[in-house]
C-alpha positions in Angstrom: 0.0 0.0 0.0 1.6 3.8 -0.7 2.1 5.9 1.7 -0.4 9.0 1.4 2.3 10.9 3.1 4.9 11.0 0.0 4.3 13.5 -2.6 5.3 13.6 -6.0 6.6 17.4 -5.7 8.8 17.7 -8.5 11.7 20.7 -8.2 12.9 21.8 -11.2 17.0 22.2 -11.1 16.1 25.9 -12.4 13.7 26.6 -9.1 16.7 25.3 -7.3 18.9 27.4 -8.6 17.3 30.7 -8.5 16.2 29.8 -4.9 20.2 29.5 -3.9 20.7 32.8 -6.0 18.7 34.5 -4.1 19.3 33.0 -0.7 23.0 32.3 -0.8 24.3 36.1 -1.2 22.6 36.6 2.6 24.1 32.9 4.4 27.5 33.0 2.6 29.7 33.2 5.5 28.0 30.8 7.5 27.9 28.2 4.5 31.4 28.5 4.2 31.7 28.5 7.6 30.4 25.0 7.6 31.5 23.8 4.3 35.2 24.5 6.0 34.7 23.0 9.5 31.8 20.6 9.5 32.5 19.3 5.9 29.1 20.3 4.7 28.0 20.1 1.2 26.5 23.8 0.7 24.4 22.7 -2.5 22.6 19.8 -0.1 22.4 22.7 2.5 20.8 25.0 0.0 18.1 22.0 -0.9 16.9 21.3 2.5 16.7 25.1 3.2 14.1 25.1 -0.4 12.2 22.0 0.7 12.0 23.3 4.0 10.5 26.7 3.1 7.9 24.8 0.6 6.9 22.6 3.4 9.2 19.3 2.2 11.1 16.7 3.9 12.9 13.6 3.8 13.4 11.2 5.8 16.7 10.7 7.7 17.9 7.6 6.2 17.0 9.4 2.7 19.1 12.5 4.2 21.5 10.1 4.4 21.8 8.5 1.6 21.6 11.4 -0.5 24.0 13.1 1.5 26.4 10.2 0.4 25.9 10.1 -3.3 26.4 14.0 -3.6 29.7 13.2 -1.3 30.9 10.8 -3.9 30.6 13.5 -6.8 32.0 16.6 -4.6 35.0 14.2 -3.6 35.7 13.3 -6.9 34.8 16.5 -9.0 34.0 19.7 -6.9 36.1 19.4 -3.7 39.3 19.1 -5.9 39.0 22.2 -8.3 38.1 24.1 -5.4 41.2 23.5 -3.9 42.8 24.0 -7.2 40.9 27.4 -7.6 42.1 28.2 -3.9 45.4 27.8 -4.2 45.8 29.0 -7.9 47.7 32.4 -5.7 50.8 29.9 -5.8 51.2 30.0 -9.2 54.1 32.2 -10.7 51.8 34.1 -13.3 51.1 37.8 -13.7 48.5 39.8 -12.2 46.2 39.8 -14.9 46.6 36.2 -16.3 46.3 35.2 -12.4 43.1 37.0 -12.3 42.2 34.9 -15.3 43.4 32.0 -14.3 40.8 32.3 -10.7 37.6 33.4 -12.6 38.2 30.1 -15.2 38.4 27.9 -12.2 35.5 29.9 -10.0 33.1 29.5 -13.0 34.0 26.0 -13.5 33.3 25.3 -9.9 30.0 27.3 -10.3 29.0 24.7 -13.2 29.8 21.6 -11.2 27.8 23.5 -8.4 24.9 23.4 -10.8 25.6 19.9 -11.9 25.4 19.2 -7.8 22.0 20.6 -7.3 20.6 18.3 -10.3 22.4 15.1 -9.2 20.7 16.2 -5.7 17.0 16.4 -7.5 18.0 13.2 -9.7 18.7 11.1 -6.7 16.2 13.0 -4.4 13.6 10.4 -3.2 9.8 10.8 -2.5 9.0 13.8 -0.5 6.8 14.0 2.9 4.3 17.0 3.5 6.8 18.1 6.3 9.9 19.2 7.0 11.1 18.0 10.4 14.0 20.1 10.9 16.4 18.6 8.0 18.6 21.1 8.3 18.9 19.9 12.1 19.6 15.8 11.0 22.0 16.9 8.1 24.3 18.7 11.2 23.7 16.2 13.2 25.4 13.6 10.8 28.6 16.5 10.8 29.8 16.9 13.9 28.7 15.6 17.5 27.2 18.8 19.0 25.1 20.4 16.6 23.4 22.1 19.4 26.1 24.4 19.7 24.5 25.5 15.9 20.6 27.1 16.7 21.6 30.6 16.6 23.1 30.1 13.3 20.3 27.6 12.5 18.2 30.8 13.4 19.8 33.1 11.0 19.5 31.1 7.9 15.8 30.8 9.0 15.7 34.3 9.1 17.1 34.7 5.6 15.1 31.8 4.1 11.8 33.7 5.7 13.0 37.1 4.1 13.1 35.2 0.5 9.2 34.2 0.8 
């Protein structure tokens, strides 16, 4: 028998998109922030902040396993040019071609961004009417004390809720 509860909500990767245009300018810092020290993806972050403003969830063990394909595509693809693009300073190139060379790599990294977000929808299993504080699990799977987060967790709310 189906469950009633799962919806067949379908996100396009260009709602997605705009959505993280819009939102990501305002939460920056703090997805860098945890992107650096937590190891979160900010493109899954981004997608539980959209399903969780249009009412969305997941379950955890779907949080999870999504989580882990995205992981095996940022390890293999994203993760590396970003450190390429980061450390790109080292290289012995003038000003203006190393100014170049950074904008090649940051707009590559902002296509496999993109490519990110659809592999997320791709791979994104049935959606529940609710969204029981993904953002809340997908910490939770990061670090050991994810309490230590709701102020921040606050702020991005705050952002999300000036978006709607």
């Amino acid at each position: 028998m189906p469950d009633s509860s799962k919806v067949a909500a379908q996100i396009s990767a260009a709602q997605l998109w705009q959505f993280s245009l819009a939102l990501y300018p305002q939460v920056k810092s703090l997805c860098l922030q945890w992107q650096d020290e937590l190891g979160a993806n900010v493109n899954l972050l981004l997608l539980l902040c959209y399903l969780e403003q249009q009412q969305l969830g997941l379950t955890v063990s779907d949080l999870q396993q999504l989580a882990a394909r995205l992981n095996n595509f940022s390890t293999a693809f994203t993760q590396p040019l970003r450190a390429l693009r980061r450390n790109s300073t080292a290289a012995a190139l003038p000003d203006q071609q190393q100014q170049f060379l950074k904008q090649t790599l940051l707009q590559a990294e902002l296509e496999l961004e993109k490519l990110e977000q659809q592999l997320l929808l791709q791979h994104c299993p049935a959606l529940t009417h609710s969204a029981s504080g993904l953002l809340e699990h997908y910490l939770a799977q990061l670090t050991n004390n994810s309490g230590r987060y709701q102020l921040q967790l606050f702020d991005l709310r705050q952002a999300m809720a000036q978006l709607a």
